[in-house]
N, C-alpha and C positions, 0 to 999 in steps of 0.2 A: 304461284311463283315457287321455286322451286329453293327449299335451304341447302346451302353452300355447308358444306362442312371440310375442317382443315384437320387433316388424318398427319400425325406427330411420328414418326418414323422410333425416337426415343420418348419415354415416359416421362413427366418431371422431376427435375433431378431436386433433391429437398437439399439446401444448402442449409447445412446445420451454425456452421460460422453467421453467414445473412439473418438468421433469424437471432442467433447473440447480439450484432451488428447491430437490428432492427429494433432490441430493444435498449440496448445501450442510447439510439439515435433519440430514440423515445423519452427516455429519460432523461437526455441532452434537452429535451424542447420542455420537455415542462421544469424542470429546474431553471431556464431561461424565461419564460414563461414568470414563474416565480420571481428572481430577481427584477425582471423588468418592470413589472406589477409595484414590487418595492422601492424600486430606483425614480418611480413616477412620482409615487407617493413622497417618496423623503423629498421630490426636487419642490413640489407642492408645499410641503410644509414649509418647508424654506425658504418660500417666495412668502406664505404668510408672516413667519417670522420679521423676515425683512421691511414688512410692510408696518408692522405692528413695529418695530424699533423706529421708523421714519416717522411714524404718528409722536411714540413717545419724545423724540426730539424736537418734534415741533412743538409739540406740549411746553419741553423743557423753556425752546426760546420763545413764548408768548410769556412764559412765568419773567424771562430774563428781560423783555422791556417792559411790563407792568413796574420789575426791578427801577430800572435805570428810568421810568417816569416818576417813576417817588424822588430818584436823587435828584433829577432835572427840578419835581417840585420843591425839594430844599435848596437847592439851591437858588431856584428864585425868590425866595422868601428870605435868602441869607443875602443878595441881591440887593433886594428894596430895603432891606434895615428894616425890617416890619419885626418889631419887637412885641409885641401888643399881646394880651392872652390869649386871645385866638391864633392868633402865630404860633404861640407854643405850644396851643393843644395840637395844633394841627401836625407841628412839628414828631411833635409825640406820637400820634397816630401815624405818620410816613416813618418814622423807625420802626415801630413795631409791626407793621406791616413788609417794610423789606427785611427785618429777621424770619419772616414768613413764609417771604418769594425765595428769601435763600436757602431755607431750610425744605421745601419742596419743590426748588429746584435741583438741589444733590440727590434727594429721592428719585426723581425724576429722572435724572443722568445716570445715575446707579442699575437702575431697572433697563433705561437704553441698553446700557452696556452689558450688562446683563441678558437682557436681546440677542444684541449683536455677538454675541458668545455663543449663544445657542445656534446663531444662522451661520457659524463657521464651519461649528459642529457637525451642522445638518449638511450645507457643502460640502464637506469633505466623506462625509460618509452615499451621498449622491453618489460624488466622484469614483468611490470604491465599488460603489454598484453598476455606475456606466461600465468602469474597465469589467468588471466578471459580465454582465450582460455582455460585451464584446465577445472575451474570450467562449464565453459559451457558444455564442455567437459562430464564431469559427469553431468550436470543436464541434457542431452540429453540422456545419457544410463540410469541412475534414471525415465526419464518420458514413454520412452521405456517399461521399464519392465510392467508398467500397461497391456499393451498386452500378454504377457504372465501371470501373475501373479493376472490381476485382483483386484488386492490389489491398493487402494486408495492411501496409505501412499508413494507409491511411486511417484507418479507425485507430491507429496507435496513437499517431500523431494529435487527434479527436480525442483519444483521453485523455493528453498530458494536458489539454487546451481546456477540457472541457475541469478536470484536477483544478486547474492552475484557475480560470475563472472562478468556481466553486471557493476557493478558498481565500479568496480577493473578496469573494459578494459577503462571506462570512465575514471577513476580518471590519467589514462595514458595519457590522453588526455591535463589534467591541468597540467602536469608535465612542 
């Protein structure tokens, strides 16, 4: 079988721009690449967060009706008029026991909220990384087009985008 060969009338032409273009593009993908990587990871911690604040508050209200069954049992005991020494140990022991449940249940609440501070945190800084993975996003389909299109105005438009994400995915960083 005979090889076909395709005879080019002009030599290739080296497009010095396309090759700036090309690594600019490059760049655009792994600095998106990057934030993405990051933006998965903070949304993950932030789902553990969340989950770990939902635990601590259930904690919080198992301590709060342990609470409120001590009051229930003095108040049965205040109830039947059971005056008797063992009424009042027992009494004794269901106070000292809910100064117990209340004092590791504000622990408890404090740490929640505490939690939940952090998973705001970590939302919000997600959030700053969705938008720059976006913007990157578009400045890497914007710097693209030059290969097709030719057209300058596009890898420009790919910088301010790909700028303007880069410094969105940062400022996630100060959060």
């Amino acid at each position: 079988m005979p090889e076909l060969e395709i005879h080019h009338e002009a030599a290739h032409e080296i497009d010095p721009t396309g090759k700036k273009i090309g690594v600019l593009a490059a760049i655009f993908a792994v600095a998106l690449a990057l934030v993405t990587i990051i933006s998965h990871r903070t949304h993950t911690h932030a789902i553990v967060l969340k989950t770990e604040a939902n635990d601590q508050w259930q904690f919080y209200q198992s301590k709060r009706i342990k609470f409120h069954n001590l009051e229930l049992g003095q108040d049965l005991i205040a109830a039947l008029g059971a005056r008797e020494d063992a009424a009042g140990k027992v009494l004794v022991q269901y106070e000292k026991e809910k100064v117990r449940y209340e004092k590791e249940g504000e622990e408890i609440q404090q740490e929640a909220r505490r939690t939940e501070a952090e998973v705001s945190r970590a939302e919000r800084r997600g959030l700053r990384y969705d938008i720059g993975e976006g913007l990157l996003e578009i400045a890497l389909i914007l710097t693209s087009l030059y290969f097709i299109s030719k057209k300058k105005y596009f890898p420009a438009m790919g910088l301010v985008a790909g700028l303007a994400g880069g410094i969105v995915a940062v400022t996630g960083m100060l959060i």
